[in-house]
MARKEKE-774994 format. One record per atom (N, C-alpha, C): residue in three letters; atom name; residue number from 1; z, x, y. Coordinates in nm, 3 decimals, m for minus. Example, Ala and Ser with C-alpha at 12.3 -4.5 7.8 and 13.67 -1.06 7.14 Angstrom:
REM MARKEKE-774994
{aa ALA at N i 1 c3 0.780 c1 1.319 c2 m0.569}
{aa ALA at CA i 1 c3 0.780 c1 1.230 c2 m0.450}
{aa ALA at C i 1 c3 0.780 c1 1.320 c2 m0.330}
{aa SER at N i 2 c3 0.708 c1 1.285 c2 m0.225}
{aa SER at CA i 2 c3 0.714 c1 1.367 c2 m0.106}
{aa SER at C i 2 c3 0.787 c1 1.290 c2 0.003}
***
This chain:
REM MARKEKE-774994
{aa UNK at N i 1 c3 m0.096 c1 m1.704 c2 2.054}
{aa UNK at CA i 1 c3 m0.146 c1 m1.604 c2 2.145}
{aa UNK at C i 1 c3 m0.053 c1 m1.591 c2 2.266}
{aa UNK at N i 2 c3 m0.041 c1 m1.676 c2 2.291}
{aa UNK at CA i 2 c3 0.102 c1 m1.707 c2 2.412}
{aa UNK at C i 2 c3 0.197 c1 m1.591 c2 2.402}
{aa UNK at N i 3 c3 0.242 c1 m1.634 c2 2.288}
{aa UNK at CA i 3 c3 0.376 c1 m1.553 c2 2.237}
{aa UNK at C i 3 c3 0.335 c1 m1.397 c2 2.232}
{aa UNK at N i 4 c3 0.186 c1 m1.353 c2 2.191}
{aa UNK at CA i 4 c3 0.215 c1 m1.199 c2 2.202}
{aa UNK at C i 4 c3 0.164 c1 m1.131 c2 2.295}
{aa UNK at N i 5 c3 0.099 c1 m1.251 c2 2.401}
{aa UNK at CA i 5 c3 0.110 c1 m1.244 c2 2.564}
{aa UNK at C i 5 c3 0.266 c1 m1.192 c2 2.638}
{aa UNK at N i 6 c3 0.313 c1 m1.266 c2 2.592}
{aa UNK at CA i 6 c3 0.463 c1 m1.270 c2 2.674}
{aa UNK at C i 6 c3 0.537 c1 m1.170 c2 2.617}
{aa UNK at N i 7 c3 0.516 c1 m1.101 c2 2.445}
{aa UNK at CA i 7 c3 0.599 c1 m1.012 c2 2.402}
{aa UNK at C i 7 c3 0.495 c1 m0.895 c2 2.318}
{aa UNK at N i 8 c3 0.434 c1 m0.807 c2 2.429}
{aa UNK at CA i 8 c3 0.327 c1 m0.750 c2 2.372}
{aa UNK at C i 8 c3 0.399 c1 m0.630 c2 2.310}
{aa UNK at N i 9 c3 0.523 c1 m0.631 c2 2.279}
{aa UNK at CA i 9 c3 0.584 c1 m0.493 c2 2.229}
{aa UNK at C i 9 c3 0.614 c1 m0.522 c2 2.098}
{aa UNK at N i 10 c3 0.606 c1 m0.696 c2 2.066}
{aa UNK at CA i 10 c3 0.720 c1 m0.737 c2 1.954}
{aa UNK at C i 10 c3 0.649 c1 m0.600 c2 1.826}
{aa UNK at N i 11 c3 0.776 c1 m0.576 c2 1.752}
{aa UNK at CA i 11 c3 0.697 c1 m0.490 c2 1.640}
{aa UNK at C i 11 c3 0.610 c1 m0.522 c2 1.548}
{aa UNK at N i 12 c3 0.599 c1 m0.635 c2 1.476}
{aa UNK at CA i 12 c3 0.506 c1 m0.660 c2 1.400}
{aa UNK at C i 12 c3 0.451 c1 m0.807 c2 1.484}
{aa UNK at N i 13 c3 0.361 c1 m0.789 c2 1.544}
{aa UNK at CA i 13 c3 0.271 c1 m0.863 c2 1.622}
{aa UNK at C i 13 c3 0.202 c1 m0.992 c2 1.533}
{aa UNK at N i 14 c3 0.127 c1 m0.935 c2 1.437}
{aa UNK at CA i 14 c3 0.114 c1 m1.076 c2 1.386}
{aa UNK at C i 14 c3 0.183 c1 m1.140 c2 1.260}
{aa UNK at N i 15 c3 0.253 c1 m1.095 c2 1.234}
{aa UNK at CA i 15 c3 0.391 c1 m1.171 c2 1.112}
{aa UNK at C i 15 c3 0.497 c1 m1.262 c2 1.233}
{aa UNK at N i 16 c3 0.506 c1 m1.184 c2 1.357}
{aa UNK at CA i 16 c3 0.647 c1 m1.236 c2 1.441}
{aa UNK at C i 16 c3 0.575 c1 m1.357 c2 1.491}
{aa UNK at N i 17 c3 0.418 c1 m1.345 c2 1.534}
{aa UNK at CA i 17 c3 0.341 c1 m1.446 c2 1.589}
{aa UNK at C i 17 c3 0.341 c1 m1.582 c2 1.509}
{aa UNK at N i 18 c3 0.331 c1 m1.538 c2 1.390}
{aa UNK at CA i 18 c3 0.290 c1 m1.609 c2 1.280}
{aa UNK at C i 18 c3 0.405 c1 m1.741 c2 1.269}
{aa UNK at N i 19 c3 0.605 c1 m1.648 c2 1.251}
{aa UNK at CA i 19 c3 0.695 c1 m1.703 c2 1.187}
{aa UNK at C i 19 c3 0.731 c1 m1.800 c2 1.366}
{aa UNK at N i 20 c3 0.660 c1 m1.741 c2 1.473}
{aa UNK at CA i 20 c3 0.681 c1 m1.851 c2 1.586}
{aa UNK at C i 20 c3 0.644 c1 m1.940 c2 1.580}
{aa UNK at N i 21 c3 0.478 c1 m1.930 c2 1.553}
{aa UNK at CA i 21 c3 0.381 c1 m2.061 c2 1.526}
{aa UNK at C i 21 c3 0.450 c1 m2.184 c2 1.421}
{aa UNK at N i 22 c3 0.477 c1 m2.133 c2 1.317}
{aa UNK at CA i 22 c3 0.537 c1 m2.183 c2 1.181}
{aa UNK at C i 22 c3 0.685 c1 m2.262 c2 1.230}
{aa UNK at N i 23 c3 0.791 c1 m2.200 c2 1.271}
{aa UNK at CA i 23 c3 0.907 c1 m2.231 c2 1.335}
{aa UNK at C i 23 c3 0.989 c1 m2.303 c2 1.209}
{aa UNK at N i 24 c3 0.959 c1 m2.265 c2 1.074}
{aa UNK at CA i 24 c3 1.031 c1 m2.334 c2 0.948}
{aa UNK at C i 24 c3 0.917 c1 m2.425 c2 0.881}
{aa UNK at N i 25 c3 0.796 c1 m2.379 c2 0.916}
{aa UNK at CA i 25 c3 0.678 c1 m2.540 c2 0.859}
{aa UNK at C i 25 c3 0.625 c1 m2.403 c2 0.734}
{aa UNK at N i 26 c3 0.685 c1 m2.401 c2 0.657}
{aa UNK at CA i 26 c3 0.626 c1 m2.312 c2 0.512}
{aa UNK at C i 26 c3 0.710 c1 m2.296 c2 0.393}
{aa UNK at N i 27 c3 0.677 c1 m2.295 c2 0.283}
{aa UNK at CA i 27 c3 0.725 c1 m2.286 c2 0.185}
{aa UNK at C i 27 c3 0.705 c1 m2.129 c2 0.127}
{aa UNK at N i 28 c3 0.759 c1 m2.138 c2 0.007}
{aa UNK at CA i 28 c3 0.775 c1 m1.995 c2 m0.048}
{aa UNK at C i 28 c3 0.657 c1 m1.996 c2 m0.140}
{aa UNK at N i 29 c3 0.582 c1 m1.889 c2 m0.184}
{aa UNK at CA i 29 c3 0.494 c1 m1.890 c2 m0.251}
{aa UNK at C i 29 c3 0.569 c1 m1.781 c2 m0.385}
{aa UNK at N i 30 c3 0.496 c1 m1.809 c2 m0.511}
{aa UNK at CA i 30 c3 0.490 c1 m1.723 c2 m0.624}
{aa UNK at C i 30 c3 0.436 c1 m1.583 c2 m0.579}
{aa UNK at N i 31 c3 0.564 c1 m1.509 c2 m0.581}
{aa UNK at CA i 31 c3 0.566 c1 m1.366 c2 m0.541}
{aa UNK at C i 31 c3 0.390 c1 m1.298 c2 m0.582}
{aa UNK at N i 32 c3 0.344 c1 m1.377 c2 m0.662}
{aa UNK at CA i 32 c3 0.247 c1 m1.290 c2 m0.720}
{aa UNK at C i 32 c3 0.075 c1 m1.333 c2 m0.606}
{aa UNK at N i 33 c3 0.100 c1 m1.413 c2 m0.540}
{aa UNK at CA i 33 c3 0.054 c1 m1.391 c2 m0.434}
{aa UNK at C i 33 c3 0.102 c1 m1.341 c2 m0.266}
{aa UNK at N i 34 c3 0.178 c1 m1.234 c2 m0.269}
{aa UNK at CA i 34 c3 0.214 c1 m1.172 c2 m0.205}
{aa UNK at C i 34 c3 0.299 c1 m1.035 c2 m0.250}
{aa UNK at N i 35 c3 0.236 c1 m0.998 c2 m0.328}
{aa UNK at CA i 35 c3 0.289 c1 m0.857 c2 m0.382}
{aa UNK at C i 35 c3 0.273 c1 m0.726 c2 m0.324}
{aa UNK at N i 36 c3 0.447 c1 m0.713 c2 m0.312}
{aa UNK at CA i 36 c3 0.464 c1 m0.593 c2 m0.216}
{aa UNK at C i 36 c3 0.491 c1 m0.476 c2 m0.307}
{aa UNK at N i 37 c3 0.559 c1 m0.461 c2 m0.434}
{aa UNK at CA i 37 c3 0.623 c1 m0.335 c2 m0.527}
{aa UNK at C i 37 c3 0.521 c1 m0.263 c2 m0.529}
{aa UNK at N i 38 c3 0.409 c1 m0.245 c2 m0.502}
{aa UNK at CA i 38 c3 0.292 c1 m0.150 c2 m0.518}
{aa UNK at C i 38 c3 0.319 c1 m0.030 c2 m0.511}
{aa UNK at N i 39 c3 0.456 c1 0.024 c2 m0.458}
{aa UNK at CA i 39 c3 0.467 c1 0.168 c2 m0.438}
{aa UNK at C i 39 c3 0.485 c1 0.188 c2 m0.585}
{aa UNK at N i 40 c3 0.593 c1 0.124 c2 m0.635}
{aa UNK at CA i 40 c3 0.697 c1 0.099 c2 m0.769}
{aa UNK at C i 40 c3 0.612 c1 0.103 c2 m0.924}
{aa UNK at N i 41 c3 0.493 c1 0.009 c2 m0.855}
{aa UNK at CA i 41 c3 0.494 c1 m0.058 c2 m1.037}
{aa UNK at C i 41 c3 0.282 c1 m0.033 c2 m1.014}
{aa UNK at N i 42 c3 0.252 c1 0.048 c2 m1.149}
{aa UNK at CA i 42 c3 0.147 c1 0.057 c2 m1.184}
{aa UNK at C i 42 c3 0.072 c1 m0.105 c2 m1.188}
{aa UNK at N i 43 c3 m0.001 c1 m0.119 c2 m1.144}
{aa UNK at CA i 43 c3 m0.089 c1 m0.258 c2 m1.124}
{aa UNK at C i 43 c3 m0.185 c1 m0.271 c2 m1.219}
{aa UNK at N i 44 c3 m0.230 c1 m0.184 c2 m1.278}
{aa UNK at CA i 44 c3 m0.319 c1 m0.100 c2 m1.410}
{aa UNK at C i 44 c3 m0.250 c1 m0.203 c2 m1.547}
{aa UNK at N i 45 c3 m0.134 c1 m0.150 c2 m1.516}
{aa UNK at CA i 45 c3 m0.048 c1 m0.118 c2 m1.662}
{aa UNK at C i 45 c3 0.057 c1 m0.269 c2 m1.629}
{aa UNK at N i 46 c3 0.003 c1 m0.362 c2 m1.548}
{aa UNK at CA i 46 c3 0.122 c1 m0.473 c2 m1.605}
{aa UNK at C i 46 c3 0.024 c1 m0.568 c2 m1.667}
{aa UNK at N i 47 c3 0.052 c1 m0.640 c2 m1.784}
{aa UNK at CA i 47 c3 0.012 c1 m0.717 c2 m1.864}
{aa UNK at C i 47 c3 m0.062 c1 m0.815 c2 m1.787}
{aa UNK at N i 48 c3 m0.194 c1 m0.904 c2 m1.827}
{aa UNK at CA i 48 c3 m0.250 c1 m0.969 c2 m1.751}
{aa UNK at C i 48 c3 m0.161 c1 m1.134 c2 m1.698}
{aa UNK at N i 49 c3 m0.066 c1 m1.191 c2 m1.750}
{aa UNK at CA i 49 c3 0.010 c1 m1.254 c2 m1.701}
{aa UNK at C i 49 c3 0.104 c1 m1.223 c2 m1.622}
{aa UNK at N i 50 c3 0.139 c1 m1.082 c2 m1.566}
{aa UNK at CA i 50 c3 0.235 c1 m1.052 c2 m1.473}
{aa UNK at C i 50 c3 0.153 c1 m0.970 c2 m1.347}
{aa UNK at N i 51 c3 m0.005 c1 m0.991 c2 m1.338}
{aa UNK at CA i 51 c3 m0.106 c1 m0.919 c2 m1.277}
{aa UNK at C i 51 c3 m0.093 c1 m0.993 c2 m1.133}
{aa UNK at N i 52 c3 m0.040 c1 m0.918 c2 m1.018}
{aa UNK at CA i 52 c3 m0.083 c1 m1.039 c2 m0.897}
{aa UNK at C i 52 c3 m0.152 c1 m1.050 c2 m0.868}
{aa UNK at N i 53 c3 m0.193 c1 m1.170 c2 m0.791}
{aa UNK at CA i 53 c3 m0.295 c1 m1.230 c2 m0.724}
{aa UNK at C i 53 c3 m0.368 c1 m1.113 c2 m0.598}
{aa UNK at N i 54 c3 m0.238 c1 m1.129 c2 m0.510}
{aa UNK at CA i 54 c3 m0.315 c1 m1.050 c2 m0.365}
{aa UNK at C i 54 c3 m0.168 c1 m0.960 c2 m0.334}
{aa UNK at N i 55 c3 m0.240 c1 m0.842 c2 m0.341}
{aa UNK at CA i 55 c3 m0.177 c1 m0.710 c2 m0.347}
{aa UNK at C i 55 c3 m0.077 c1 m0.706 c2 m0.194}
{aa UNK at N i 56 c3 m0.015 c1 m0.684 c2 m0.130}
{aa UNK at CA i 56 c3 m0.008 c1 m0.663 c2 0.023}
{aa UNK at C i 56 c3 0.065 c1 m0.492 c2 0.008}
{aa UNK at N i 57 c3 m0.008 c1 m0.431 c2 0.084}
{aa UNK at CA i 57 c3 0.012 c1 m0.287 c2 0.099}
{aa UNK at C i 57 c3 0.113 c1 m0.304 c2 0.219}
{aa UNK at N i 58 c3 0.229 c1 m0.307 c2 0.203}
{aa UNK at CA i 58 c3 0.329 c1 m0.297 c2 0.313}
{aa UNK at C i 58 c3 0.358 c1 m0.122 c2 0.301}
{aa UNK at N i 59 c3 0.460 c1 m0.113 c2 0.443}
{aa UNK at CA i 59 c3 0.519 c1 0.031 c2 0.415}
{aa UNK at C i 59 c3 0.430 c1 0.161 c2 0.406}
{aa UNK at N i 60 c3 0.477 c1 0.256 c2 0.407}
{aa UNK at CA i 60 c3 0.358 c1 0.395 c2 0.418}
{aa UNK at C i 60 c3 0.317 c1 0.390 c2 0.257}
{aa UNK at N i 61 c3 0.363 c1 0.360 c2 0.218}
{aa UNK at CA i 61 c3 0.281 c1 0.394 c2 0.070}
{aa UNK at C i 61 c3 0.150 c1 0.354 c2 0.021}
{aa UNK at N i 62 c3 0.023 c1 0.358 c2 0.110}
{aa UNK at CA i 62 c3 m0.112 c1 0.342 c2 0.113}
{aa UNK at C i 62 c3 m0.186 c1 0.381 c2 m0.033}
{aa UNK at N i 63 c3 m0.227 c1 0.297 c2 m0.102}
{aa UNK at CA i 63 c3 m0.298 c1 0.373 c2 m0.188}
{aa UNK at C i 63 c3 m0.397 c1 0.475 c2 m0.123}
{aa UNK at N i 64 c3 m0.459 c1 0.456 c2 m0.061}
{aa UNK at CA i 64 c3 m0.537 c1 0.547 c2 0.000}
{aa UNK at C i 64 c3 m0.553 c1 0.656 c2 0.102}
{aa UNK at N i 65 c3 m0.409 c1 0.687 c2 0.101}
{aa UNK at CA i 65 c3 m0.335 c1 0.798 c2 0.208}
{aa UNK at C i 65 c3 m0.303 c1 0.918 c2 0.052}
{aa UNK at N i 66 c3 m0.384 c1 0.984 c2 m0.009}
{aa UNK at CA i 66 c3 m0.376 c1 1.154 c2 m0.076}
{aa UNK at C i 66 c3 m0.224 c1 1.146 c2 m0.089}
{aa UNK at N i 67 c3 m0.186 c1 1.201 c2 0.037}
{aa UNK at CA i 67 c3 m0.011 c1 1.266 c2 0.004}
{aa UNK at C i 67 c3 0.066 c1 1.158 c2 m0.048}
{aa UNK at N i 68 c3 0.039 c1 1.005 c2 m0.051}
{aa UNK at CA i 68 c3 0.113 c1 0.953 c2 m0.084}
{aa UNK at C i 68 c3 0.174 c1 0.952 c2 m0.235}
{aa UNK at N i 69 c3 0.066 c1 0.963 c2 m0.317}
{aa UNK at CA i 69 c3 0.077 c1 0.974 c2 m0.433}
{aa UNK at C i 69 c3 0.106 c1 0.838 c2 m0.492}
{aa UNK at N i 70 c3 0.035 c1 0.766 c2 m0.451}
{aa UNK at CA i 70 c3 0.015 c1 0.621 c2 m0.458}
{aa UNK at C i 70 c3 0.011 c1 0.563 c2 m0.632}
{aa UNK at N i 71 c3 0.086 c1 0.542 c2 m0.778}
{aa UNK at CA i 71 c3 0.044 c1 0.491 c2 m0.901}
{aa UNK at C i 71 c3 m0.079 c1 0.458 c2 m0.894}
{aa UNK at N i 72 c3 m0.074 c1 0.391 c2 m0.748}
{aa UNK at CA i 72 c3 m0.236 c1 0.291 c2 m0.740}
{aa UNK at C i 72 c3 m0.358 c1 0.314 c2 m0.701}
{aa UNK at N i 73 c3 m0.364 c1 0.432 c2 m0.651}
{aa UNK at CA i 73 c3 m0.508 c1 0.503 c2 m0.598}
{aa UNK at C i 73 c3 m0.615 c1 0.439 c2 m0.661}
{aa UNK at N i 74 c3 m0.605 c1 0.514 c2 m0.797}
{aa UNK at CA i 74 c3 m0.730 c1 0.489 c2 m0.882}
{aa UNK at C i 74 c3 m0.770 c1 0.357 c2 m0.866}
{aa UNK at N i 75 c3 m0.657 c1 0.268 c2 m0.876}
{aa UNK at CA i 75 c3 m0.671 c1 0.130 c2 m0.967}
{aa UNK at C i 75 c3 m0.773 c1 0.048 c2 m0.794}
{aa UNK at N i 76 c3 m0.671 c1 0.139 c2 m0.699}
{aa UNK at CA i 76 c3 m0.770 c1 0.088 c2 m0.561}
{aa UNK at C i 76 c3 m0.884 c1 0.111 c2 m0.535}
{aa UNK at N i 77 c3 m0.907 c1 0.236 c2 m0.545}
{aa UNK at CA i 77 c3 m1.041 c1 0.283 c2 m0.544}
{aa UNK at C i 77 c3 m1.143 c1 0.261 c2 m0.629}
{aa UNK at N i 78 c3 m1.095 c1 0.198 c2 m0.751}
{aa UNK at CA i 78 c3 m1.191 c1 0.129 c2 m0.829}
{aa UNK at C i 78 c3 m1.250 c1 0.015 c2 m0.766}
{aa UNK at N i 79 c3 m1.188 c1 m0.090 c2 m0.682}
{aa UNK at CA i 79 c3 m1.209 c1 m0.221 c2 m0.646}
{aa UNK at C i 79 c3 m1.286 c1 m0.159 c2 m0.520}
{aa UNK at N i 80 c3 m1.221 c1 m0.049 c2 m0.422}
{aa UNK at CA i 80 c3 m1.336 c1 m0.026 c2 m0.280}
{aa UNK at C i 80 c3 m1.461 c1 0.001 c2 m0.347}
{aa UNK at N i 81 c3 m1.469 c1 0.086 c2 m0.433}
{aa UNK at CA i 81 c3 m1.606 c1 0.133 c2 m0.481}
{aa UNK at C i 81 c3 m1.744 c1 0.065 c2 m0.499}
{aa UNK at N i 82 c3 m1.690 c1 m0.059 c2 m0.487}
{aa UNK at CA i 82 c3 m1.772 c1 m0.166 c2 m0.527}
{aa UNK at C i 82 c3 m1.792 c1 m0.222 c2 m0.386}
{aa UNK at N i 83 c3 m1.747 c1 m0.167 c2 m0.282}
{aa UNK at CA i 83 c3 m1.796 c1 m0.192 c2 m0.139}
{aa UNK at C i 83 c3 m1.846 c1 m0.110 c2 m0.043}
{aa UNK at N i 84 c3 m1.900 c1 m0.170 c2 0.042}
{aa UNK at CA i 84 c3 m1.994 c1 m0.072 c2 0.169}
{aa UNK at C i 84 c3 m1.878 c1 0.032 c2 0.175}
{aa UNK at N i 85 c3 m1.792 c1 0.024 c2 0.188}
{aa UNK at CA i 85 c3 m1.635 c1 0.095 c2 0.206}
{aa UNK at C i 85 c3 m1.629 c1 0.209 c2 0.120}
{aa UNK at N i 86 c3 m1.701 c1 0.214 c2 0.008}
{aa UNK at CA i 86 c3 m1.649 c1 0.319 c2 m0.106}
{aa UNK at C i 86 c3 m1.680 c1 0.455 c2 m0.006}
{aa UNK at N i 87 c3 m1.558 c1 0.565 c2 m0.120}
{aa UNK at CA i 87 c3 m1.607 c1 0.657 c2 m0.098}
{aa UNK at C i 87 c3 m1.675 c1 0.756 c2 m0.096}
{aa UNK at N i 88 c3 m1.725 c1 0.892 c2 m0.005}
{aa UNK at CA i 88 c3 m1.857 c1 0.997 c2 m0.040}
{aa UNK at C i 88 c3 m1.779 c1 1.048 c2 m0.167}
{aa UNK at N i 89 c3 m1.842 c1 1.150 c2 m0.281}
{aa UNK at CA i 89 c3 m1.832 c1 1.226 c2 m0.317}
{aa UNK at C i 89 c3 m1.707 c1 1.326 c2 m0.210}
{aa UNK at N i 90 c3 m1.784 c1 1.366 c2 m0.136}
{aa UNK at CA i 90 c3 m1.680 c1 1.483 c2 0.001}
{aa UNK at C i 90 c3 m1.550 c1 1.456 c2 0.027}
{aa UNK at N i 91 c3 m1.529 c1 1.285 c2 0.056}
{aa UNK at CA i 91 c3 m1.379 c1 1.234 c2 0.080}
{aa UNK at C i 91 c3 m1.299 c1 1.250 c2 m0.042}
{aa UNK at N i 92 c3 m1.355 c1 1.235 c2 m0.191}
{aa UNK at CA i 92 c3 m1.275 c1 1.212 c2 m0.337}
{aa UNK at C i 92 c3 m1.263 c1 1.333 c2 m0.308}
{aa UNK at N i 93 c3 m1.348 c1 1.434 c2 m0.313}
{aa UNK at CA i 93 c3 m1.311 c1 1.596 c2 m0.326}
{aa UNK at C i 93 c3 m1.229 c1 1.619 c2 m0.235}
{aa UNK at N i 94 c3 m1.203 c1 1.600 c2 m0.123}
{aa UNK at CA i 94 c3 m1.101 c1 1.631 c2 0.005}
{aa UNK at C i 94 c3 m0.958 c1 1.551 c2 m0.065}
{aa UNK at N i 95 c3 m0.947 c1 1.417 c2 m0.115}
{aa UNK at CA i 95 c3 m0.841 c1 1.359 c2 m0.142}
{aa UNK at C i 95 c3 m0.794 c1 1.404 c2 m0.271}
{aa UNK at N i 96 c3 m0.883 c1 1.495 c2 m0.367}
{aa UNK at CA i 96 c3 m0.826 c1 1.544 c2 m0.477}
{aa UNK at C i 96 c3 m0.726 c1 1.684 c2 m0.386}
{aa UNK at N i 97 c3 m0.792 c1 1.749 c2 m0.324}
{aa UNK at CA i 97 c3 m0.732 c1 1.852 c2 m0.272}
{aa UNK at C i 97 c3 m0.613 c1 1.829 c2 m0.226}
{aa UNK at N i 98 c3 m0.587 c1 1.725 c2 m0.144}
{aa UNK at CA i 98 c3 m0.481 c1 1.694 c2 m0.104}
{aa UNK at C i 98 c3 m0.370 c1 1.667 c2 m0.176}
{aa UNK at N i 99 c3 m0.412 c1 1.539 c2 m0.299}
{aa UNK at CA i 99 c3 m0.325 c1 1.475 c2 m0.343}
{aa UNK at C i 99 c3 m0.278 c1 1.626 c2 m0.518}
{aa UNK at N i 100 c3 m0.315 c1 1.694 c2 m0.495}
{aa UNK at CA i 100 c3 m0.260 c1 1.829 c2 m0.569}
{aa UNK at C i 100 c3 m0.178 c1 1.864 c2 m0.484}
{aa UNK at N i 101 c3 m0.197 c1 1.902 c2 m0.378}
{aa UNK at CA i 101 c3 m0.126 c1 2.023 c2 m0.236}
{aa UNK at C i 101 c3 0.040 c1 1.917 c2 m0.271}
{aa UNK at N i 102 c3 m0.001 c1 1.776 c2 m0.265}
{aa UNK at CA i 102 c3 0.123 c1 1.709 c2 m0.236}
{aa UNK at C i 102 c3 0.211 c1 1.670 c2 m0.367}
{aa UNK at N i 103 c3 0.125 c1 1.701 c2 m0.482}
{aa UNK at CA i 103 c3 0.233 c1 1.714 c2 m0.621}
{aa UNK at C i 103 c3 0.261 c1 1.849 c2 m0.625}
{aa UNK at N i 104 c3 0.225 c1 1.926 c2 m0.571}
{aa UNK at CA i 104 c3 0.276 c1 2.098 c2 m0.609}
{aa UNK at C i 104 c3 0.383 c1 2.107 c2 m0.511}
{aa UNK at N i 105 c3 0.407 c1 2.035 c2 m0.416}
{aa UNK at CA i 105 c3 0.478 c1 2.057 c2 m0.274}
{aa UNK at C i 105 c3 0.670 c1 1.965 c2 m0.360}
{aa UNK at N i 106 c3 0.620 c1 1.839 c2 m0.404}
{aa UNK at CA i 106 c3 0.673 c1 1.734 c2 m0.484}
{aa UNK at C i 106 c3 0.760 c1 1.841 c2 m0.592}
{aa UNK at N i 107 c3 0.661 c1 1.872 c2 m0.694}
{aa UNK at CA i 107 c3 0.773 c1 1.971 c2 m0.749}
{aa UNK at C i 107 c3 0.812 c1 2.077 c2 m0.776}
{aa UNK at N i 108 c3 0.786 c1 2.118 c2 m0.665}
{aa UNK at CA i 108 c3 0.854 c1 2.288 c2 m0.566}
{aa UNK at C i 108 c3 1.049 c1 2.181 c2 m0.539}
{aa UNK at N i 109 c3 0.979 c1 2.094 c2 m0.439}
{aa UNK at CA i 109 c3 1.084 c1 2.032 c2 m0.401}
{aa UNK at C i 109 c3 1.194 c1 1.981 c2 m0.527}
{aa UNK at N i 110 c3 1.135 c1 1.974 c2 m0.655}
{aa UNK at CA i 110 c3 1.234 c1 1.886 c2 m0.727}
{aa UNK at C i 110 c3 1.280 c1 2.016 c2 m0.827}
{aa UNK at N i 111 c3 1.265 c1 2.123 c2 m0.834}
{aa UNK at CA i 111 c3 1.265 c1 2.263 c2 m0.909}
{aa UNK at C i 111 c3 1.358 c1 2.311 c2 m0.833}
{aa UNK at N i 112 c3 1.328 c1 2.313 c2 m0.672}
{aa UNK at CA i 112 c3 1.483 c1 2.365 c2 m0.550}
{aa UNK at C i 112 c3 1.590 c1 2.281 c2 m0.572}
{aa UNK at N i 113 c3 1.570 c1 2.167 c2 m0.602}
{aa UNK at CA i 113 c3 1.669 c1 2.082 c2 m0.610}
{aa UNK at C i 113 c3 1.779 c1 2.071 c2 m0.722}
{aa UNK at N i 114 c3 1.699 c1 2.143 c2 m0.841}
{aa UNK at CA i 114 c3 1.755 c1 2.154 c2 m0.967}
{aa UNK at C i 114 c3 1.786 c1 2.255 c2 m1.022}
{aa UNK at N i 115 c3 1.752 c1 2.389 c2 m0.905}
{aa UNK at CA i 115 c3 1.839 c1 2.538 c2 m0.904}
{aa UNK at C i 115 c3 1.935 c1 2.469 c2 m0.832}
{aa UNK at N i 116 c3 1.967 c1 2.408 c2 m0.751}
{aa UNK at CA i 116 c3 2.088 c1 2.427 c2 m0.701}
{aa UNK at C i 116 c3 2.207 c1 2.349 c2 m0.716}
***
């Protein structure tokens, strides 16, 4: 707490807090509890021995941000659903809307790209 007393700007506040506290006291863990490729790799579709443990949503690629166009939406929204968290009917219908607007936008963009 000290530390993000004294450096309330640092950019990532509690990872920088974290690797102060730590100062070299940690080991490396099996990537598959800390899995970042989520933008990359369908989570659905990897075999149950290459399935990770605990997902970490780094980076803008939110499953649950529409425009992102996340592989993983579904596979996320299957697991919120099952919490106080899920979503209305109104939000799926608003995030279908969206996440069309942002594949039609996607390949407008990749059709300009391949006239020219």
């Amino acid at each position: 707490m000290a530390f993000l007393e004294q450096n309330p700007r640092t950019p990532f506040g509690d990872q920088d807090a974290l690797n102060v506290a730590l100062d070299g006291r940690w080991k490396i863990l099996d990537p598959r509890w800390n899995f970042q490729r989520h933008a990359l790799v369908s989570l659905a579709s990897l075999p149950p021995p290459e399935r990770p443990y605990i997902v970490h949503f780094v980076m803008a690629e939110k499953p649950w941000i529409a425009r992102m166009l996340s592989p993983n939406a579904a596979f996320y929204d299957g697991f919120r659903a099952r919490t106080l968290f899920r979503r209305s009917l109104r939000e799926k219908l608003g995030d279908l809307r969206i996440g069309l607007m942002a594949r039609a936008k996607a390949l407008a963009r990749a059709l300009l790209r391949g006239a020219s």
